[in-house]
Every structure is written in structure tokens, then in C-alpha cells.
C-alpha positions, 0 to 999 in steps of 0.5 A: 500500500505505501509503494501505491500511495508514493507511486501515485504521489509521484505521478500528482508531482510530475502531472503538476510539474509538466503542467507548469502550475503557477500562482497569479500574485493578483488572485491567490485563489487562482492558478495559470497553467501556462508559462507567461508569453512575452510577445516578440518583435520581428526584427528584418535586418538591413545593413547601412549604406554610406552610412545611413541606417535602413529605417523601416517604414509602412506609408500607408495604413488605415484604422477605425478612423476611417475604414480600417478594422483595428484601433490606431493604438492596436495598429502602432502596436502591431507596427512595432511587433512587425519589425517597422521604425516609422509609420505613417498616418494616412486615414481617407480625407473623405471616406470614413464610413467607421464614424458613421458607425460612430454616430449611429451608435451614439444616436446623434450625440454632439459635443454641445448637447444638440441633436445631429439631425444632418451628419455631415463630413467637415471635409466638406467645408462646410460651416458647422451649424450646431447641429453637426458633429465636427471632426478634427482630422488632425486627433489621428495624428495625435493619438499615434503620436502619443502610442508610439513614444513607448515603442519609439516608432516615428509618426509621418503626418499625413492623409489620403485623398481618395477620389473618383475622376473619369469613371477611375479611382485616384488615391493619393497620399500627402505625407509629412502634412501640417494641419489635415483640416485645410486639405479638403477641396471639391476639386481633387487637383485642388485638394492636391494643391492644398496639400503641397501649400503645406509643404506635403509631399504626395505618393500616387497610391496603387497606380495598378488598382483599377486600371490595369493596363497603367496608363494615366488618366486624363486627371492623372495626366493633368496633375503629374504635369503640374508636378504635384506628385512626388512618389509612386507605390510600385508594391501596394500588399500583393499588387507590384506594379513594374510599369510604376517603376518607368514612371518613377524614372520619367517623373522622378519620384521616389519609390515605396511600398508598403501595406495598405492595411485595413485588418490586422497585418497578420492576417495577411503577412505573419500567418502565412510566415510572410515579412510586411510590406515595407518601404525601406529608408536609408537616413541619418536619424529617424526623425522627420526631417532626415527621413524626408530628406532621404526620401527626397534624395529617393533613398528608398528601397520597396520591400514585398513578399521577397521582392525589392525595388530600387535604383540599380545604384541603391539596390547593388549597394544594398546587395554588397552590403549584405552578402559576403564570400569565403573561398575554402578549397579547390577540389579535384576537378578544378573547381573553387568552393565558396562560402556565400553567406547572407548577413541580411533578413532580405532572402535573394534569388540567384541565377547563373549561366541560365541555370536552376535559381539558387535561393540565398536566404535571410541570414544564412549561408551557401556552398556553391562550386566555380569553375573555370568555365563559368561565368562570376555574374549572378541575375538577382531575380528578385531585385529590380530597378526597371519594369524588366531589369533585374540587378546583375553582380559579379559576386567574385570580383566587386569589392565592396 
């Protein structure tokens, strides 16, 4: 009986210790059974260039300020777990069907204790008559500021303005804005305007979205004429418009890519082990003005699902920066053996001599054979800076 007693006495201890028993201090009366999980940031490593850090971005999000799903503190939270530095705050100008919600739900409740009988957009410029609710296009701005000093994220200001011209839809961001509530104008060239008064630099959102085959439309021809347009989205989520890229070079804008987040990123990105949409800045600081210098000087580099965009300059730098080679031996059949090793989160496609593609991955090294016979040039296949170049590197004979 005493051998049963401590056989069962052993089995109750070693079920409560695989069980990991352990008492809340809030609540003696009650007991977790898991360990406490402690959430971790994706950290993407990219390395310097001419010595300017790789700060990474998402210029494009949306939240319940306008019609995305998720709070602006859940959304800062979520950047700084997906591995970004900076983002920017872009709710629509005119189109935020949450407030309406909003309004619904508090059955006509305004600030002043009057009735909303007539719920009206202040976009729309319109003086407030004491029966509508006004909105301040500014407190987006404000509330991610505030969130984001505990994960010392950057905050870009900014907002999209999100119009219809010609049967075509034609979204914009103005990023770096001044005051959100003057931008409105009934002319969407004239909104545009409004924004580049405050000094706004303005990003040509999903040129592809609607409109397939990428050319302009009469509207778009219009204000890409006057130079109201700085940047270009070759990579908006899934989409990667290679065409976006010519453009950039006729128009000289810069590049980006980012999420265009309206859910919670990991059910486009982390679920399915995918890296978020970035727009990559090589900058001095993270603060706004050296970030918008960089962007300017169009140091940036588009980061989608294993693809990069950039400049042929700026992408073979990168490259060199993040790939290193190791000669070991040569074999018996005449052939040098290396070591590529890949100091970088950026998984690169390579391809020789026509031959198989041979994945590099992020933060890992391969063993590749020479011989004499073969050329020292690899196709980056997924690196490109044209709508049909892809970044060429003589890993074997470019010194860094």
C-alpha cells in the first residue's frame, strides 16, 4: 500500500510539474497553467549604406478612423511587433464610413448637447451649424503620436485623398502634412494643391488598382504635369506594379511600398510566415526631417513578399552590403568552393549561366562550386530597378 500511495504521489508531482502550475500574485485563489508569453518583435535586418541606417517604414495604413478594422493604438502596436521604425498616418480625407458607425451608435450625440439631425463630413467645408458633429482630422495624428513614444516608432503626418475622376479611382497620399483640416477641396487637383501649400509631399497610391493596363488618366495626366506628385507605390500588399517603376524614372519620384492595411497585418503577412510590406529608408536619424530628406534624395528601397525595388545604384549597394564570400578549397576537378553567406533578413534569388535559381536566404549561408568555365555574374531575380531589369553582380570580383 505505501509503494501505491508514493507511486501515485509521484505521478500528482510530475502531472503538476509538466503542467507548469503557477500562482497569479493578483488572485491567490487562482492558478495559470501556462508559462507567461512575452510577445516578440520581428526584427528584418538591413545593413547601412554610406552610412545611413535602413529605417523601416509602412506609408500607408488605415484604422477605425476611417475604414480600417483595428484601433490606431492596436495598429502602432502591431507596427512595432512587425519589425517597422516609422509609420505613417494616412486615414481617407473623405471616406470614413467607421464614424458613421460612430454616430449611429451614439444616436446623434454632439459635443454641445444638440441633436445631429444632418451628419455631415467637415471635409466638406462646410460651416458647422450646431447641429453637426465636427471632426478634427488632425486627433489621428495625435493619438499615434502619443502610442508610439513607448515603442519609439516615428509618426509621418499625413492623409489620403481618395477620389473618383473619369469613371477611375485616384488615391493619393500627402505625407509629412501640417494641419489635415485645410486639405479638403471639391476639386481633387485642388485638394492636391492644398496639400503641397503645406509643404506635403504626395505618393500616387496603387497606380495598378483599377486600371490595369497603367496608363494615366486624363486627371492623372493633368496633375503629374503640374508636378504635384512626388512618389509612386510600385508594391501596394500583393499588387507590384513594374510599369510604376518607368514612371518613377520619367517623373522622378521616389519609390515605396508598403501595406495598405485595413485588418490586422497578420492576417495577411505573419500567418502565412510572410515579412510586411515595407518601404525601406536609408537616413541619418529617424526623425522627420532626415527621413524626408532621404526620401527626397529617393533613398528608398520597396520591400514585398521577397521582392525589392530600387535604383540599380541603391539596390547593388544594398546587395554588397549584405552578402559576403569565403573561398575554402579547390577540389579535384578544378573547381573553387565558396562560402556565400547572407548577413541580411532580405532572402535573394540567384541565377547563373541560365541555370536552376539558387535561393540565398535571410541570414544564412551557401556552398556553391566555380569553375573555370563559368561565368562570376549572378541575375538577382528578385531585385529590380526597371519594369524588366533585374540587378546583375559579379559576386567574385566587386569589392565592396
Amino acid at each position: 500500500m505505501k509503494k501505491i500511495i508514493l507511486s501515485f504521489a509521484a505521478i500528482i508531482t510530475a502531472l503538476s510539474a509538466s503542467a507548469q502550475y503557477y500562482q497569479d500574485e493578483a488572485n491567490k485563489d487562482m492558478l495559470h497553467i501556462r508559462q507567461p508569453r512575452t510577445e516578440q518583435r520581428t526584427e528584418f535586418v538591413v545593413p547601412s549604406i554610406d552610412g545611413y541606417t535602413a529605417y523601416k517604414s509602412d506609408l500607408h495604413n488605415h484604422t477605425i478612423f476611417s475604414d480600417g478594422h483595428l484601433s490606431m493604438e492596436a495598429r502602432i502596436r502591431e507596427a512595432w511587433l512587425d519589425g517597422l521604425d516609422v509609420v505613417a498616418v494616412t486615414e481617407h480625407l473623405e471616406h470614413r464610413p467607421q464614424e458613421k458607425n460612430l454616430v449611429k451608435y451614439l444616436k446623434g450625440y454632439t459635443p454641445d448637447g444638440t441633436e445631429a439631425q444632418n451628419y455631415e463630413f467637415v471635409s466638406k467645408n462646410r460651416p458647422a451649424s450646431g447641429k453637426d458633429i465636427k471632426v478634427d482630422l488632425n486627433l489621428p495624428v495625435e493619438v499615434a503620436r502619443k502610442e508610439a513614444e513607448k515603442y519609439d516608432i516615428t509618426i509621418i503626418p499625413g492623409i489620403e485623398i481618395t477620389r473618383r475622376e473619369s469613371d477611375e479611382y485616384s488615391h493619393f497620399n500627402a505625407l509629412f502634412t501640417s494641419n489635415n483640416n485645410t486639405i479638403y477641396a471639391p476639386e481633387t487637383a485642388q485638394s492636391l494643391r492644398n496639400a503641397k501649400a503645406q509643404n506635403a509631399l504626395v505618393m500616387h497610391n496603387h497606380p495598378g488598382w483599377t486600371h490595369k493596363d497603367m496608363k494615366l488618366t486624363p486627371f492623372e495626366k493633368e496633375v503629374y504635369k503640374e508636378g504635384l506628385i512626388d512618389g509612386i507605390e510600385v508594391m501596394n500588399s500583393a499588387e507590384f506594379y513594374p510599369q510604376a517603376i518607368t514612371r518613377a524614372e520619367k517623373y522622378n519620384l521616389f519609390l515605396s511600398s508598403n501595406s495598405d492595411i485595413h485588418y490586422p497585418s497578420s492576417s495577411v503577412y505573419s500567418n502565412f510566415d510572410e515579412q510586411r510590406n515595407m518601404t525601406i529608408i536609408f537616413a541619418k536619424d529617424k526623425s522627420l526631417a532626415s527621413l524626408r530628406e532621404a526620401i527626397e534624395a529617393h533613398r528608398t528601397i520597396s520591400y514585398s513578399y521577397g521582392t525589392v525595388v530600387g535604383s540599380e545604384e541603391l539596390l547593388r549597394k544594398l546587395f554588397l552590403a549584405s552578402v559576403s564570400v569565403r573561398k575554402t578549397i579547390v577540389d579535384y576537378k578544378g573547381r573553387t568552393h565558396y562560402i556565400i553567406t547572407n548577413n541580411s533578413s532580405i532572402s535573394w534569388l540567384l541565377r547563373r549561366d541560365g541555370n536552376d535559381l539558387i535561393e540565398l536566404k535571410g541570414n544564412s549561408s551557401i556552398l556553391d562550386r566555380m569553375s573555370s568555365s563559368r561565368s562570376n555574374f549572378y541575375t538577382v531575380v528578385n531585385a529590380w530597378y526597371g519594369e524588366d531589369k533585374h540587378l546583375v553582380v559579379d559576386l567574385f570580383g566587386e569589392k565592396k
